[in-house]
PDB file of N, CA, C, O and CB in Angstrom:
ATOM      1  N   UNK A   1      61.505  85.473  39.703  1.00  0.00           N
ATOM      2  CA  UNK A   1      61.902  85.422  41.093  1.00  0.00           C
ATOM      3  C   UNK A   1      63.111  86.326  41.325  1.00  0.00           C
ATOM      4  O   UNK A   1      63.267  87.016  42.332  1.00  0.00           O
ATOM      5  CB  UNK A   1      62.213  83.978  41.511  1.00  0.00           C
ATOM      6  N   UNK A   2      64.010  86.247  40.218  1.00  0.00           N
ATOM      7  CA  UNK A   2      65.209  87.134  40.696  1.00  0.00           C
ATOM      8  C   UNK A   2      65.209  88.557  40.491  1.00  0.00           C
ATOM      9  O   UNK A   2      65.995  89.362  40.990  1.00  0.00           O
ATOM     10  CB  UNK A   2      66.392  86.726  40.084  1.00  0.00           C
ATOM     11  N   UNK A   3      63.840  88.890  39.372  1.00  0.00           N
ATOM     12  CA  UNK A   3      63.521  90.016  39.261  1.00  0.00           C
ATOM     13  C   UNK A   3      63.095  90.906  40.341  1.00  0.00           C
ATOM     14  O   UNK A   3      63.280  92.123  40.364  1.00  0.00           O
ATOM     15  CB  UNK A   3      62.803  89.946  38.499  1.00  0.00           C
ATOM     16  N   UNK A   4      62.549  90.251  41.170  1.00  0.00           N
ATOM     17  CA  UNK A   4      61.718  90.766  42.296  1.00  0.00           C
ATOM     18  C   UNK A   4      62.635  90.966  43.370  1.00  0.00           C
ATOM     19  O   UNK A   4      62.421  91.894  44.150  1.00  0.00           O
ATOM     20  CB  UNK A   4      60.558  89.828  42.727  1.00  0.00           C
ATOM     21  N   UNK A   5      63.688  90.180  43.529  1.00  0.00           N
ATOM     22  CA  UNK A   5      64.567  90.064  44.374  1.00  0.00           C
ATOM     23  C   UNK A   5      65.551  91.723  44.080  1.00  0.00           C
ATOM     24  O   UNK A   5      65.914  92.568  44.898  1.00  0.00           O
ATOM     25  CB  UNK A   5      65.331  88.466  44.096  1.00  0.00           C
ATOM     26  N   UNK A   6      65.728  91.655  42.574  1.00  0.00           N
ATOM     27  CA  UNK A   6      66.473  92.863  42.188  1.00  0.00           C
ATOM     28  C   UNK A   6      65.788  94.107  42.754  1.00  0.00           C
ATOM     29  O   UNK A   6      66.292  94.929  43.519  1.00  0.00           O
ATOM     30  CB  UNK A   6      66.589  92.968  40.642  1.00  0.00           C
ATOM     31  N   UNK A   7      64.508  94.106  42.229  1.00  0.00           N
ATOM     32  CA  UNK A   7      63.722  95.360  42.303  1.00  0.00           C
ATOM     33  C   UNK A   7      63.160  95.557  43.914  1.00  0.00           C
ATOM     34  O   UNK A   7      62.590  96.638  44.061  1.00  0.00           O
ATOM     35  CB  UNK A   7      62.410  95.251  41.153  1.00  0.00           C
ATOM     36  N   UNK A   8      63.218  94.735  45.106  1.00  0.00           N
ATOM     37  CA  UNK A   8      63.441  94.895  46.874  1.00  0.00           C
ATOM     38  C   UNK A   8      64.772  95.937  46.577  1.00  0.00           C
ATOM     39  O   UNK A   8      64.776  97.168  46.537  1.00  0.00           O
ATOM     40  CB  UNK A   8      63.950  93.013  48.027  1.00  0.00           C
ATOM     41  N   UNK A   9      65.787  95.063  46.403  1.00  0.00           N
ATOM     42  CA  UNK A   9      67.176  95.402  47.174  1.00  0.00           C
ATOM     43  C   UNK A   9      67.796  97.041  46.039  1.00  0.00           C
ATOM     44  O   UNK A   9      68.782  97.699  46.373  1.00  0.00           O
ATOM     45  CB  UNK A   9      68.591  93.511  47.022  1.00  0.00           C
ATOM     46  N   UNK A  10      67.006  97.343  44.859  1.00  0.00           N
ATOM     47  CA  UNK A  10      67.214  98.077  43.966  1.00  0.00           C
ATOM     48  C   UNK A  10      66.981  99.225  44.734  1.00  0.00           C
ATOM     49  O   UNK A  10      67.730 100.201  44.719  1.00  0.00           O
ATOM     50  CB  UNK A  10      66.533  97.845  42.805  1.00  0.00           C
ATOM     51  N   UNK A  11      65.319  99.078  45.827  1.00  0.00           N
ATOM     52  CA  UNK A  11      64.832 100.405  45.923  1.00  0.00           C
ATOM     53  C   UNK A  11      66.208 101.074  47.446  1.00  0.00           C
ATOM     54  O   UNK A  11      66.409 102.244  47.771  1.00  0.00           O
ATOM     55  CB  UNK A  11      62.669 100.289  46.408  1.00  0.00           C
ATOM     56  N   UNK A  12      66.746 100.043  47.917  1.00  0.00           N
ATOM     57  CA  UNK A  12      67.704 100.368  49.065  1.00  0.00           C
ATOM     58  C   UNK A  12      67.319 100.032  50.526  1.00  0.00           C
ATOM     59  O   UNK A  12      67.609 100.601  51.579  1.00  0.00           O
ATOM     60  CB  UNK A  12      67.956 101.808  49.042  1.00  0.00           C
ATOM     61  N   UNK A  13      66.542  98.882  50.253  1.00  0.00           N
ATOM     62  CA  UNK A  13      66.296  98.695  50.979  1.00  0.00           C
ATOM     63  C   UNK A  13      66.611  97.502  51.451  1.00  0.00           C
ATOM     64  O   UNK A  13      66.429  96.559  50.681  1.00  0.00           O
ATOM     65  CB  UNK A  13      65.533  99.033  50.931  1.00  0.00           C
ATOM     66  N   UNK A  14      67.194  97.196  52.903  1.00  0.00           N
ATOM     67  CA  UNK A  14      68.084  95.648  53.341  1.00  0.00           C
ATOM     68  C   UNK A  14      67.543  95.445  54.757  1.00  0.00           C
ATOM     69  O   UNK A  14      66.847  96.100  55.532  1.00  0.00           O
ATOM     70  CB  UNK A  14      70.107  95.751  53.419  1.00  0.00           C
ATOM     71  N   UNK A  15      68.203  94.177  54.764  1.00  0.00           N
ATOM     72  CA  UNK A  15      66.893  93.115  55.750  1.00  0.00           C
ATOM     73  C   UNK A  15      68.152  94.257  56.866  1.00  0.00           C
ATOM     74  O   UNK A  15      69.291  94.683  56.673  1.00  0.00           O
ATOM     75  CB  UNK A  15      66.814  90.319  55.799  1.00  0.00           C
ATOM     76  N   UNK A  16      66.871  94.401  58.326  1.00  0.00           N
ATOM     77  CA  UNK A  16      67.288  94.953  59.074  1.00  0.00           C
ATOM     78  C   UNK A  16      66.700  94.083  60.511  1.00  0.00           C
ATOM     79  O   UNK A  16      66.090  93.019  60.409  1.00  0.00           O
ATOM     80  CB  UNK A  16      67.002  96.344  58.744  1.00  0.00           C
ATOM     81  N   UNK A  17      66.985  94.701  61.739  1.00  0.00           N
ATOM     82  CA  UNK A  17      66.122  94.248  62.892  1.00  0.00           C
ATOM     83  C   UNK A  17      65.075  95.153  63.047  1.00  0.00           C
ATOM     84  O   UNK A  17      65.243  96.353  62.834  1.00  0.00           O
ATOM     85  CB  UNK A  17      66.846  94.128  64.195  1.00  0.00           C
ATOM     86  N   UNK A  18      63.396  94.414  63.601  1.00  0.00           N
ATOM     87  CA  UNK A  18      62.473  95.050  63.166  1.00  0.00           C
ATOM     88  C   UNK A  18      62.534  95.927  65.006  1.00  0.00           C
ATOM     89  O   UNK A  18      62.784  95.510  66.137  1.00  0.00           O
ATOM     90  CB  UNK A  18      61.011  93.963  62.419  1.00  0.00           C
ATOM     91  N   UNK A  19      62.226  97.018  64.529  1.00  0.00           N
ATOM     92  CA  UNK A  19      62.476  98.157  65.912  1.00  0.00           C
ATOM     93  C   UNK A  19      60.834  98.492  66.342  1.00  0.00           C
ATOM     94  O   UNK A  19      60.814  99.410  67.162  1.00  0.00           O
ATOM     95  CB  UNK A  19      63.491 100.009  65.326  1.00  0.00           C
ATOM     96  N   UNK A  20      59.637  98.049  66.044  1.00  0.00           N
ATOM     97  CA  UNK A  20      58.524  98.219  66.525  1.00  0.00           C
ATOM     98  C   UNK A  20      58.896  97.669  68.333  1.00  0.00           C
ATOM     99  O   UNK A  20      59.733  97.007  68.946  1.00  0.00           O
ATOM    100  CB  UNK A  20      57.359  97.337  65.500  1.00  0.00           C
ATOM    101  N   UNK A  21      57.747  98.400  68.564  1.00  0.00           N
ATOM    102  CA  UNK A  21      57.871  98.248  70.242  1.00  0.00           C
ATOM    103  C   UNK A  21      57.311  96.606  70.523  1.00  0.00           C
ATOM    104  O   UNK A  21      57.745  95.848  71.391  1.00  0.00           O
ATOM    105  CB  UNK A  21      56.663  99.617  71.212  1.00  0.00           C
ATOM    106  N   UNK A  22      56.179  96.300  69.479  1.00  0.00           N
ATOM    107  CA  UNK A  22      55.678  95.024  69.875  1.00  0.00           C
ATOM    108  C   UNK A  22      56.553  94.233  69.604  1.00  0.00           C
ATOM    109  O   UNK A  22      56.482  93.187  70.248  1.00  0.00           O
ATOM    110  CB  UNK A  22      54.537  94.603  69.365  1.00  0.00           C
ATOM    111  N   UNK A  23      57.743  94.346  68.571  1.00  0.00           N
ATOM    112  CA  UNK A  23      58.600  93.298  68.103  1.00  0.00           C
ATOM    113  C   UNK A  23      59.436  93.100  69.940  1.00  0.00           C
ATOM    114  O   UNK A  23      59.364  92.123  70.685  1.00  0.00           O
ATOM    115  CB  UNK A  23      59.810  93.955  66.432  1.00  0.00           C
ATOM    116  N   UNK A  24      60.039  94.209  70.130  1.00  0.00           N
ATOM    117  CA  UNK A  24      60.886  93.927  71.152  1.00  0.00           C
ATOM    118  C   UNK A  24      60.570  93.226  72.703  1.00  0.00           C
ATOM    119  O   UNK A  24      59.498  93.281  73.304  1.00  0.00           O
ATOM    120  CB  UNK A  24      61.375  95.099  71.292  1.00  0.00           C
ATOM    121  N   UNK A  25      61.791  92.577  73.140  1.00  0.00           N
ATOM    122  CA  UNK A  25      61.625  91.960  74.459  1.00  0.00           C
ATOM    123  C   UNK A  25      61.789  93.065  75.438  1.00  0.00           C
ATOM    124  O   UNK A  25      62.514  94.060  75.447  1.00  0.00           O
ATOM    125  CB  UNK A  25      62.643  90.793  74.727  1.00  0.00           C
ATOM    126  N   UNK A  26      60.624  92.450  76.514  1.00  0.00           N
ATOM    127  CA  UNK A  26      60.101  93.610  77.581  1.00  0.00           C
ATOM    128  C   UNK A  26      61.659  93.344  78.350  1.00  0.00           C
ATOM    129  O   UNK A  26      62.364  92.344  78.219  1.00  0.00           O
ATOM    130  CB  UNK A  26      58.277  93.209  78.743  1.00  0.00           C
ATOM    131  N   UNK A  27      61.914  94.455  79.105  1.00  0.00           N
ATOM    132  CA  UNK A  27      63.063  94.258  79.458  1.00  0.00           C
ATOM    133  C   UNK A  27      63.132  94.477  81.168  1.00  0.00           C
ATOM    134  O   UNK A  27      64.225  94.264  81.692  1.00  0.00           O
ATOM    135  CB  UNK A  27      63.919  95.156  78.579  1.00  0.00           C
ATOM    136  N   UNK A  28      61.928  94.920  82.083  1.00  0.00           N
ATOM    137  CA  UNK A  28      62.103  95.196  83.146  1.00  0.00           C
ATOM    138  C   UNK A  28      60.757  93.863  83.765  1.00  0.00           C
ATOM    139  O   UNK A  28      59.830  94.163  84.517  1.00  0.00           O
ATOM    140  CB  UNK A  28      62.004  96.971  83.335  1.00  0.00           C
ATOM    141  N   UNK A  29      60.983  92.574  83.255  1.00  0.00           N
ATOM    142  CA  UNK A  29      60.328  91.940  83.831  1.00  0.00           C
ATOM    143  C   UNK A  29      60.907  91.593  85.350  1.00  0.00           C
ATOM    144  O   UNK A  29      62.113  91.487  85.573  1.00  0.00           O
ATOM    145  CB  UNK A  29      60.088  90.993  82.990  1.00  0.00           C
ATOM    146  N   UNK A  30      59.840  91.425  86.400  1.00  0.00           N
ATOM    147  CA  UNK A  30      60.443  90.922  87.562  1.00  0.00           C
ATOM    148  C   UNK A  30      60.271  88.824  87.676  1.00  0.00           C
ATOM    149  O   UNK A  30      59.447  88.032  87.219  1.00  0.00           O
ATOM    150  CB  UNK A  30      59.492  91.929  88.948  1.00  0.00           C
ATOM    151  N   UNK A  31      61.368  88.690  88.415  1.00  0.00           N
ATOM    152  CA  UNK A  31      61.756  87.751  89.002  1.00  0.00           C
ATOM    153  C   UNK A  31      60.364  86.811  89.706  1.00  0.00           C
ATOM    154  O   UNK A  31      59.367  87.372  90.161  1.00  0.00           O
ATOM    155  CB  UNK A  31      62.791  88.362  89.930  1.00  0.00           C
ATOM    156  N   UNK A  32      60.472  85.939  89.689  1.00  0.00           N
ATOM    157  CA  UNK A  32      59.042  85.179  90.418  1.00  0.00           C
ATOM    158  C   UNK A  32      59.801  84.702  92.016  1.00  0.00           C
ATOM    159  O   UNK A  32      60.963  84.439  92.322  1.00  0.00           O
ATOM    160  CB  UNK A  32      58.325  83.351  89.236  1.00  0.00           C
ATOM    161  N   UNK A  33      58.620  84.744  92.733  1.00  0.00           N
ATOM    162  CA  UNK A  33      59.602  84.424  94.035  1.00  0.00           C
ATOM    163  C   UNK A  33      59.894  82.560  94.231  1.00  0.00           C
ATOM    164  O   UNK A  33      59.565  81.470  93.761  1.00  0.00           O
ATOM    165  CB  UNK A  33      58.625  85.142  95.681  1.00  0.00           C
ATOM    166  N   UNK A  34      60.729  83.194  95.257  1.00  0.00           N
ATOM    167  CA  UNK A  34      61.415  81.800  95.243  1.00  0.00           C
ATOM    168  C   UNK A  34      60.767  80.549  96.296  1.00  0.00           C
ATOM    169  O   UNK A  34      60.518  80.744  97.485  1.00  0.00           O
ATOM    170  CB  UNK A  34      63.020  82.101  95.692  1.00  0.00           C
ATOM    171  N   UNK A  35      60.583  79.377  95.651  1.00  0.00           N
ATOM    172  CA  UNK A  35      59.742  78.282  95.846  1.00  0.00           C
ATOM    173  C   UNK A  35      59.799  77.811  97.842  1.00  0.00           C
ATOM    174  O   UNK A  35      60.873  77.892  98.437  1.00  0.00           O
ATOM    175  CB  UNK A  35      60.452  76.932  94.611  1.00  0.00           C
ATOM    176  N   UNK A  36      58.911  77.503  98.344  1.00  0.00           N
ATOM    177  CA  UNK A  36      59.140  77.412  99.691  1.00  0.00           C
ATOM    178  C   UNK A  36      59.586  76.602  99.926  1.00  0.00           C
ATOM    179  O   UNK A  36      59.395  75.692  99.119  1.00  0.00           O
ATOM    180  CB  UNK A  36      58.405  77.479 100.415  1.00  0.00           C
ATOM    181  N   UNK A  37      60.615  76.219 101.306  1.00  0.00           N
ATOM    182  CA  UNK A  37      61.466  75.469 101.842  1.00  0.00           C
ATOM    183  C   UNK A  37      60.854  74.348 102.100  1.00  0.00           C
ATOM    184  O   UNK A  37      59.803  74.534 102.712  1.00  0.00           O
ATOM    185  CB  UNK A  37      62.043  75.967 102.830  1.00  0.00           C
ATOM    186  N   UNK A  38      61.156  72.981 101.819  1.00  0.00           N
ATOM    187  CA  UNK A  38      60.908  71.808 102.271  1.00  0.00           C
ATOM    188  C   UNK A  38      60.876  71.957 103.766  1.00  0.00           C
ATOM    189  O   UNK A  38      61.215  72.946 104.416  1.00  0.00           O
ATOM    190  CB  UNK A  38      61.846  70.855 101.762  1.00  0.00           C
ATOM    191  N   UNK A  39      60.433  70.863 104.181  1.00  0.00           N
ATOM    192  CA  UNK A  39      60.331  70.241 105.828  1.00  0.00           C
ATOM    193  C   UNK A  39      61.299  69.605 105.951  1.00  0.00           C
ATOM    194  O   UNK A  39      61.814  69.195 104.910  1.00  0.00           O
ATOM    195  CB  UNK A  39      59.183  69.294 106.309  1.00  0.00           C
ATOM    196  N   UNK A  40      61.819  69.328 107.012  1.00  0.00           N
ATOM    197  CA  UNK A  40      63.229  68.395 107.157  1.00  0.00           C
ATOM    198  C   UNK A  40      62.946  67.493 107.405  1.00  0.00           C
ATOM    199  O   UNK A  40      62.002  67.319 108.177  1.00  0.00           O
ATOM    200  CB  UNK A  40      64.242  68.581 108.000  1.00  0.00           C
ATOM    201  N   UNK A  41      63.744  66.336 106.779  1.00  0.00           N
ATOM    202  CA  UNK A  41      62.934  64.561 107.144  1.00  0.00           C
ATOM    203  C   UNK A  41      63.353  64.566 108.623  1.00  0.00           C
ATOM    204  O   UNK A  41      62.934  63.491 109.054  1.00  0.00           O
ATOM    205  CB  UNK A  41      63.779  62.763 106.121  1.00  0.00           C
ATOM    206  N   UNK A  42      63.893  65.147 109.503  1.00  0.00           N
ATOM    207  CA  UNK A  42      64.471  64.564 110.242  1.00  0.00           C
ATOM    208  C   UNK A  42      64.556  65.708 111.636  1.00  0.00           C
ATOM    209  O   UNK A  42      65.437  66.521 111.915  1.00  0.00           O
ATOM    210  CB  UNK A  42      65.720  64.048 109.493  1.00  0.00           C
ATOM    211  N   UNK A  43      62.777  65.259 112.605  1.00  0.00           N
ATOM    212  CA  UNK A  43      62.431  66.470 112.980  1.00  0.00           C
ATOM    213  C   UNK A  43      63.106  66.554 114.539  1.00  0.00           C
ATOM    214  O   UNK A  43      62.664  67.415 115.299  1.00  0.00           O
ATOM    215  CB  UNK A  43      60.788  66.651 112.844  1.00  0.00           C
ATOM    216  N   UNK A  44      64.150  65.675 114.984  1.00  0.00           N
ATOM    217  CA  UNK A  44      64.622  65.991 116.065  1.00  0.00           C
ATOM    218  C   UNK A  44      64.422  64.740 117.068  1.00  0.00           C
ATOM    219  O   UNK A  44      65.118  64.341 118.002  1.00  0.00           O
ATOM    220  CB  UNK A  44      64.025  67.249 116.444  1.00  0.00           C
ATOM    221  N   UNK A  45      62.854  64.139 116.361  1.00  0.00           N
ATOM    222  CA  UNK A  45      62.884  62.760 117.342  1.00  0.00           C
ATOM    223  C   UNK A  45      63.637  61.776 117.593  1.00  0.00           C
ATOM    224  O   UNK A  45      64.147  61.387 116.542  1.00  0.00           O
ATOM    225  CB  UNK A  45      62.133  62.082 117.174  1.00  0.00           C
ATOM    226  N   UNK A  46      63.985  61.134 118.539  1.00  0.00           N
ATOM    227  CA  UNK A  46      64.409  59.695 118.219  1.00  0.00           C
ATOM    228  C   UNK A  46      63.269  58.329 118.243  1.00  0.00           C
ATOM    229  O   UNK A  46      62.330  58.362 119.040  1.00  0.00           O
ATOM    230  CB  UNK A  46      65.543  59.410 119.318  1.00  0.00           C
ATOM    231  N   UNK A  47      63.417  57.390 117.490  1.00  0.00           N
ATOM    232  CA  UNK A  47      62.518  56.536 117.110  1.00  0.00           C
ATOM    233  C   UNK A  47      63.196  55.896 118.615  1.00  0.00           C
ATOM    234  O   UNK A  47      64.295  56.214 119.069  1.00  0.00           O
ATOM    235  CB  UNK A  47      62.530  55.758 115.409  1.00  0.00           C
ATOM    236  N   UNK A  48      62.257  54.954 119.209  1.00  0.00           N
ATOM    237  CA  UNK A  48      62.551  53.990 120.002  1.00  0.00           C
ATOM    238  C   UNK A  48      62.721  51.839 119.326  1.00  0.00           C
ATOM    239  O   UNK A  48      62.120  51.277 118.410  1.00  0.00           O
ATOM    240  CB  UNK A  48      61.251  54.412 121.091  1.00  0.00           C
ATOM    241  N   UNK A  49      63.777  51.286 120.308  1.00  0.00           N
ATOM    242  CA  UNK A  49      63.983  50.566 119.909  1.00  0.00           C
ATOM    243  C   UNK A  49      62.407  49.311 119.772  1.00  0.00           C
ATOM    244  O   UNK A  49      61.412  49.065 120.453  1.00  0.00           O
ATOM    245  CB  UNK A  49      65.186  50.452 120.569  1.00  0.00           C
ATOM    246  N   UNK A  50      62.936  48.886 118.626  1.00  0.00           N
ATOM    247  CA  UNK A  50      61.686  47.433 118.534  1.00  0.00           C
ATOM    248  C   UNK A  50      61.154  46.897 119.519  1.00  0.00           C
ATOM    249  O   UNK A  50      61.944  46.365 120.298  1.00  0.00           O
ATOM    250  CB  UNK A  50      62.127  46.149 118.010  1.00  0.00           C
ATOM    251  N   UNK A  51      60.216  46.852 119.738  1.00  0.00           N
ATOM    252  CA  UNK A  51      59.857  46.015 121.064  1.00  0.00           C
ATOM    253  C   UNK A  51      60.600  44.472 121.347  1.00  0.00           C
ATOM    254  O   UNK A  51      61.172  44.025 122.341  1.00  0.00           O
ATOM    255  CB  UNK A  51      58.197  45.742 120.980  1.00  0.00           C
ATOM    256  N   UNK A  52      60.327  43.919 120.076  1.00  0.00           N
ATOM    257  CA  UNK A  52      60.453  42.503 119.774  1.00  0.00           C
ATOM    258  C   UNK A  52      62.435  42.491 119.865  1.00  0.00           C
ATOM    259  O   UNK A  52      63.030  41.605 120.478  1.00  0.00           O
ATOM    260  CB  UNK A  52      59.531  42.060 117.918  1.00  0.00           C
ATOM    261  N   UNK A  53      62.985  43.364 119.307  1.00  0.00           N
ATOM    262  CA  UNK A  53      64.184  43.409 119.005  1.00  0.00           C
ATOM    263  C   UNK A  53      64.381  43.613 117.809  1.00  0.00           C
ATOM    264  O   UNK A  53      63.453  44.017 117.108  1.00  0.00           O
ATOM    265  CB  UNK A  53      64.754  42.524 119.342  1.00  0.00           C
ATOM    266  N   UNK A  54      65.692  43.374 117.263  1.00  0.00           N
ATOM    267  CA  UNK A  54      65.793  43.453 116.141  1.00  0.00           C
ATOM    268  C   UNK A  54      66.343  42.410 115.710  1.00  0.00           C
ATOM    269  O   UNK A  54      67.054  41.534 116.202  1.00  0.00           O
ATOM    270  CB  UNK A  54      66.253  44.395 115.823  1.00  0.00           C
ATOM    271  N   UNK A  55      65.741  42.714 114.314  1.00  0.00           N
ATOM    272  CA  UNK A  55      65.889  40.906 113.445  1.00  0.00           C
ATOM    273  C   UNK A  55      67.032  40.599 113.350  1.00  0.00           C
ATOM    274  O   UNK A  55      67.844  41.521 113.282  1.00  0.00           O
ATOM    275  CB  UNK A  55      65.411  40.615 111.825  1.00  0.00           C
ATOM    276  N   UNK A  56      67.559  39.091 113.308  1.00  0.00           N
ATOM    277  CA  UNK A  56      69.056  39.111 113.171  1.00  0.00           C
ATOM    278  C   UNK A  56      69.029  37.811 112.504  1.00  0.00           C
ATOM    279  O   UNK A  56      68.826  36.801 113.177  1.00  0.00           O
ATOM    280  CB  UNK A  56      70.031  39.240 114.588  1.00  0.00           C
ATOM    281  N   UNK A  57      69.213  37.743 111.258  1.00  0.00           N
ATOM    282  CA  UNK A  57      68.849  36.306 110.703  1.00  0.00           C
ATOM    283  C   UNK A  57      70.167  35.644 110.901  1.00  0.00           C
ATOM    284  O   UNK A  57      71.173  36.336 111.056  1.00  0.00           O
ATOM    285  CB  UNK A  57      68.310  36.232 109.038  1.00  0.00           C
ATOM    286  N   UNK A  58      70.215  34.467 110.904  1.00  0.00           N
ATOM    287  CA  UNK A  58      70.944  33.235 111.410  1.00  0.00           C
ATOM    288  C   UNK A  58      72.322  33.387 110.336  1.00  0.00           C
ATOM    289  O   UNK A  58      73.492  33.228 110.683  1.00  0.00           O
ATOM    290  CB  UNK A  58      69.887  31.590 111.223  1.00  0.00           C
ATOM    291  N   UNK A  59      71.907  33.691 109.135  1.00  0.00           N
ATOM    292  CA  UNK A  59      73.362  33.683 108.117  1.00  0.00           C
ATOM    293  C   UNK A  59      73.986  35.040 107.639  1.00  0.00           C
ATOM    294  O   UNK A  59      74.590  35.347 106.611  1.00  0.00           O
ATOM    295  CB  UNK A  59      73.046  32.910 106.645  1.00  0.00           C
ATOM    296  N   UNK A  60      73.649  35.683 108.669  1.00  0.00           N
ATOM    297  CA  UNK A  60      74.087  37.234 108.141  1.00  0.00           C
ATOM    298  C   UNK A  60      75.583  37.248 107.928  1.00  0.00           C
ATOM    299  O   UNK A  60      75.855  38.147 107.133  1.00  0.00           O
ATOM    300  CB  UNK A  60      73.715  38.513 109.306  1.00  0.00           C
ATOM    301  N   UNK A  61      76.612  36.622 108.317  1.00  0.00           N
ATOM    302  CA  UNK A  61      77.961  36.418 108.502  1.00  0.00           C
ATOM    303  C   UNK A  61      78.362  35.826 107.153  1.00  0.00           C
ATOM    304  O   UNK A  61      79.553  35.854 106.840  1.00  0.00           O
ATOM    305  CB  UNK A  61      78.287  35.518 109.754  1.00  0.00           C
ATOM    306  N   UNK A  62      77.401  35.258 106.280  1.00  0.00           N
ATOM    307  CA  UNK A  62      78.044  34.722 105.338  1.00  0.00           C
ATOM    308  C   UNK A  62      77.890  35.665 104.268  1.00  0.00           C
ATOM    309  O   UNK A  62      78.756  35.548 103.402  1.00  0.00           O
ATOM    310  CB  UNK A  62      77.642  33.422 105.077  1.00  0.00           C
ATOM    311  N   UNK A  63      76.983  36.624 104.063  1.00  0.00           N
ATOM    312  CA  UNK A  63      76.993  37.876 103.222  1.00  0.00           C
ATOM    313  C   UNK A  63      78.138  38.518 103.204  1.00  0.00           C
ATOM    314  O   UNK A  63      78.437  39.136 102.182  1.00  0.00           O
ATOM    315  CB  UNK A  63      76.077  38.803 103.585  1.00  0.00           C
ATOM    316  N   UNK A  64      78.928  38.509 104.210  1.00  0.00           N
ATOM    317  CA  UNK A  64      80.269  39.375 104.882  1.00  0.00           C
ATOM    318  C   UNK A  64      81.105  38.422 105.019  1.00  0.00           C
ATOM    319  O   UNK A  64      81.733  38.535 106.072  1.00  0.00           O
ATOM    320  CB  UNK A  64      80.136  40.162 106.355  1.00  0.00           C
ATOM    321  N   UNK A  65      81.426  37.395 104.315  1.00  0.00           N
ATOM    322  CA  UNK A  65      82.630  36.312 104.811  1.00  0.00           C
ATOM    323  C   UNK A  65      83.758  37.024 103.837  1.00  0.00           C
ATOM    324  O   UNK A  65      83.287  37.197 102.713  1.00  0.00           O
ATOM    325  CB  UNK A  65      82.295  34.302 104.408  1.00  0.00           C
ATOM    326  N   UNK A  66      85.087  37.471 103.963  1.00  0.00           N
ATOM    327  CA  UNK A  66      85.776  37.734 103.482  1.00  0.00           C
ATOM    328  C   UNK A  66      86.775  36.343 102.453  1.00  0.00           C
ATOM    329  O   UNK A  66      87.497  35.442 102.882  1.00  0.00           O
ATOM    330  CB  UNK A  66      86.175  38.503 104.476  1.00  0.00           C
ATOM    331  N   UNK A  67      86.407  36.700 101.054  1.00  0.00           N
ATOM    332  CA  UNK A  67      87.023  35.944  99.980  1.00  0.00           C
ATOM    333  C   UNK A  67      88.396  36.136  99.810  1.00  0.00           C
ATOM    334  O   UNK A  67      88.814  37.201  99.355  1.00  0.00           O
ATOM    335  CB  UNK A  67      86.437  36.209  98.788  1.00  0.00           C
ATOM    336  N   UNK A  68      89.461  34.838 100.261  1.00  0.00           N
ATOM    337  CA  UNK A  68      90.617  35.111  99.958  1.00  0.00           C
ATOM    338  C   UNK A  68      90.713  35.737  98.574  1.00  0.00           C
ATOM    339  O   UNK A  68      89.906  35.430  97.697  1.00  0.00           O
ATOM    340  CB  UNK A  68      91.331  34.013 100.128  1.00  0.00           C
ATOM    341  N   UNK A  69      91.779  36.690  98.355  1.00  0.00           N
ATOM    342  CA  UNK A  69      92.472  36.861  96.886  1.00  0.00           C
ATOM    343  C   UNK A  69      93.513  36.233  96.206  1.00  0.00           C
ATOM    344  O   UNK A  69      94.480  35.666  96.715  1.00  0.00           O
ATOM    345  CB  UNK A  69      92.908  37.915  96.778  1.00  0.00           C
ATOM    346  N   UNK A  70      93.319  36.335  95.320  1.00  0.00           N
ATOM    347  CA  UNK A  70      93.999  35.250  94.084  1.00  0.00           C
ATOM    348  C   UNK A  70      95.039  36.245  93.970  1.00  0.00           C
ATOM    349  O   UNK A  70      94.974  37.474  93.965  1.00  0.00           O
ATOM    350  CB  UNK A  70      93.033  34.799  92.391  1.00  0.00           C
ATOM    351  N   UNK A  71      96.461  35.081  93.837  1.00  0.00           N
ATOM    352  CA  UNK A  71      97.887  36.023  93.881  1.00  0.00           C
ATOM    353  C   UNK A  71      98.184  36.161  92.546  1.00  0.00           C
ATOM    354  O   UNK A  71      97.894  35.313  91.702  1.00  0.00           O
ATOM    355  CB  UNK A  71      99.272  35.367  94.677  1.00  0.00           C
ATOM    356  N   UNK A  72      98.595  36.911  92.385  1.00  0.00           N
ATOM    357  CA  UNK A  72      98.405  37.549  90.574  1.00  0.00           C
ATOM    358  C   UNK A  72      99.642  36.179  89.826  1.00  0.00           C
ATOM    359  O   UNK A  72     100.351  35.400  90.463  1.00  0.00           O
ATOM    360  CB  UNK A  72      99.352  40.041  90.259  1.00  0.00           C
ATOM    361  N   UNK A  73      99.555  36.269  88.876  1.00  0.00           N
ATOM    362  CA  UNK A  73     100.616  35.258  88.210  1.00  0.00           C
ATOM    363  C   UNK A  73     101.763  36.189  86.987  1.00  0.00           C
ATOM    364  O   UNK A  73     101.762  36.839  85.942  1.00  0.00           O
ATOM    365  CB  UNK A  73      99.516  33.870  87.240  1.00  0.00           C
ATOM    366  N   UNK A  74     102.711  35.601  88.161  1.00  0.00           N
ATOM    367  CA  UNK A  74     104.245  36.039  87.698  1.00  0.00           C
ATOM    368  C   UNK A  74     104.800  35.696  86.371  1.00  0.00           C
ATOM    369  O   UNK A  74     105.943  36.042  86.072  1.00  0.00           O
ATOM    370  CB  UNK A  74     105.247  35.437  88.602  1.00  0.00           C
TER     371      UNK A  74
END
């Protein structure tokens, strides 16, 4: 194995970058175009109100009751 190794690098010859045309990256590729614009959620209408109204459940106030805070200890 090391013989072989001697007798590569003996004749003068060293690892290089390979310069064939197929080796190399194409270099004047173009750009792909750019993806089309969404729709906007939000096309200008206004929705009208519920017929019925709107729901208003009976304990909504207690979701939102403000919890005294605890006074830190001195």
């Amino acid at each position: 194995m090391m013989e072989m190794e001697e007798l590569l690098f003996a004749e003068g010859d060293q690892c290089r970058t390979p310069r064939h045309r197929g080796c190399q990256i194409p270099v004047d590729m173009a750009c792909p175009p750019p993806a089309p614009r969404k729709k906007a959620a939000y096309e200008g209408r206004r929705r009208d109100p519920p017929k019925n109204g709107f729901f208003q459940p009976p304990d909504l106030e207690l979701l939102f009751a403000v919890v005294p805070q605890r006074e830190a200890c001195a």
